[in-house]
N, C-alpha and C positions, 0 to 999 in steps of 0.2 A: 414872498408869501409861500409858505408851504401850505401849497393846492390840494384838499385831498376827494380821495372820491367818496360819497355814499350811496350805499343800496336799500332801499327801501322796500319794505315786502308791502302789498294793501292790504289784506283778510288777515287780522290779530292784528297786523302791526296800526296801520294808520285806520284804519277802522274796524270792528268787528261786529259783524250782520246778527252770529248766533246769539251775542249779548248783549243786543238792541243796542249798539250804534252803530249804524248803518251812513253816517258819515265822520269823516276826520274832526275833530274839536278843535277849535281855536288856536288852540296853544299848540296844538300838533301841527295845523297850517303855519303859523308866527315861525314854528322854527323852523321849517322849512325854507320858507323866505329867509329868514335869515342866513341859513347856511347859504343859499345861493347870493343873497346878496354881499358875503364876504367873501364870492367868489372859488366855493368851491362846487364841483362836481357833485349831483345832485339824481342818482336815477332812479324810478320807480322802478323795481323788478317783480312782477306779478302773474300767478299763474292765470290772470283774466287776459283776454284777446283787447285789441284796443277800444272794441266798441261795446266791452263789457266795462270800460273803464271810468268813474264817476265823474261829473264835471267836473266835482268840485276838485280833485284830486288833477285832473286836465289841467285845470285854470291856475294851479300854481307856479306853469311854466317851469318845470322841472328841465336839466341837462337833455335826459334824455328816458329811453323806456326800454324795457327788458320785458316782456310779453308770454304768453301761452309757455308757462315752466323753462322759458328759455333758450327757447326755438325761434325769438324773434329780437331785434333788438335794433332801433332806429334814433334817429336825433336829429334836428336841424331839419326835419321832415326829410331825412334821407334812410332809407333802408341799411344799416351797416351789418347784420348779420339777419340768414333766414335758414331753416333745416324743416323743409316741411318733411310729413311722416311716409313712412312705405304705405305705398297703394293696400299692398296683401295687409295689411294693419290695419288699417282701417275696415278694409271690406271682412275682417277677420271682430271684429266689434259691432259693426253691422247685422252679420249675419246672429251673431249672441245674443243682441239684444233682441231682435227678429222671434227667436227662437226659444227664449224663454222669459217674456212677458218683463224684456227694460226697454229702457228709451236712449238712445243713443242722440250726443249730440255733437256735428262736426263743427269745428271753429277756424276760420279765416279769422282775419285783422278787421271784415267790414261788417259781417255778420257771420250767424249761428244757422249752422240746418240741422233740422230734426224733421223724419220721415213724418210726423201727428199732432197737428196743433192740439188737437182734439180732447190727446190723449190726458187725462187728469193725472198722469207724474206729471207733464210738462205744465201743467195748471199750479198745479201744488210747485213744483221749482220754481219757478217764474214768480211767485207768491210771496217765497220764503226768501228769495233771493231780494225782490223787490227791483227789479228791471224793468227795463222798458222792453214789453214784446215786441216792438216794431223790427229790435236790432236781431228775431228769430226768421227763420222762411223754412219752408216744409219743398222747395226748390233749390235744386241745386246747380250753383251759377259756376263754381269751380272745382276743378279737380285737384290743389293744393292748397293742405291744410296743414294748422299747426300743431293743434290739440283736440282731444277727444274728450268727451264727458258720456260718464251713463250713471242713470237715476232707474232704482229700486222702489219699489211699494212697502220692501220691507226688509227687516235687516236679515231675515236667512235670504231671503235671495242676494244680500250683498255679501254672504259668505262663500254662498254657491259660485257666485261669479269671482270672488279672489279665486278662490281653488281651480276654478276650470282654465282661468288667462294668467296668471299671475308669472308663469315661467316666459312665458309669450310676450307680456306686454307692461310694461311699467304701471305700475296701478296706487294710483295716491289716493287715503280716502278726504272726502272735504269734510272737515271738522263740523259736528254737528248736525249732519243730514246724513240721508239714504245715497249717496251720489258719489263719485269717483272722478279726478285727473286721470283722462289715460295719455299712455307715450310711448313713443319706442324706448326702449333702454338707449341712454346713452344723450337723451335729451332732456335736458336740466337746466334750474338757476346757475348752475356751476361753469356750465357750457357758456351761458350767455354771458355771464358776467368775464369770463377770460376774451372770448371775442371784443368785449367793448372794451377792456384794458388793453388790447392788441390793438386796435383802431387808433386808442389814444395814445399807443406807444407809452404806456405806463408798467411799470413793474410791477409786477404781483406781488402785493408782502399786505395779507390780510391779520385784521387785529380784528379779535372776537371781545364781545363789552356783555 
């Protein structure tokens, strides 16, 4: 059988939150199982952490997972690829959001810290997003992280904020909201996805559909 791999984005591809479906449809689960049940290669690659990640989308038992824009990537519950961020990068978004009224948010693979439950961006995100708040803590349990997020009240200040970091720090905005992927330069789907074809000992010869 010619085994092949696929990558999977979640937010547009298998589900899209801004235009109210906020889970994968049937027929997008069916083919998923099927692909896997003919025995190929199967990963979700998603800029969410893993416990940003839906059940429903868990419970397909995919190959494997491509995590926080590609800084993390695991299978078999084994770790096979990790790139957490520069300390100065982080404490460099921190102090920004601090500083002129965003909310910063760090992401591990088991939870989310934000310095302000409180604070109503993180009410309104958590809202729009439709999450479970249990997976945020306004405590911080570690010092390696994968990904950053910061949310705006409004969009000049998500202008102000490209222009101030944008040479500085990788900045994706999330489709449809006041908010931002951030990352070091250099940490991507593109990253993650060649680690796990190195793992698998498989060639790289990508076909775009």
């Amino acid at each position: 059988m010619n085994r092949k791999i696929i990558f999977l984005d979640c937010d547009g591809t298998i589900f899209d939150v801004p235009r109210g479906m906020p889970k994968a449809s049937e027929k997008t689960k069916y083919a998923i199982k099927e692909l896997i049940k003919n025995g190929h290669y199967v990963f979700i690659a998603s800029g969410r952490c893993k416990c940003l990640l839906p059940d429903d989308v868990v419970s397909l038992n995919p190959s494997g997972f491509i995590t926080t824009n590609g800084s993390y990537a695991y299978m078999d519950n084994k770790v096979i690829f990790e790139k957490p961020l520069k300390e100065e990068s982080v404490n460099l978004l921190l102090d920004y959001c601090d500083k002129n009224g965003g909310l910063c948010f760090l992401e591990c693979q088991e939870y989310i810290y934000t310095p302000d439950l409180n604070n109503s961006i993180y009410k309104d995100f958590i809202g729009s997003w439709g999450v479970n708040n249990t997976i945020f803590s306004d405590k911080i349990k570690t010092n390696k992280w994968h990904l950053m997020m910061s949310a705006f009240r409004s969009e000049d200040d998500c202008v102000k904020f490209e222009n101030a970091l944008k040479d500085r720090l990788d900045i994706r905005r999330q489709y449809g909201f006041t908010s931002f992927d951030v990352t070091d330069y250099g940490n991507d789907k593109g990253l993650g996805v060649k680690k796990v074809l190195e793992y698998l000992d498989i060639e790289e010869k990508v076909i775009n559909l």
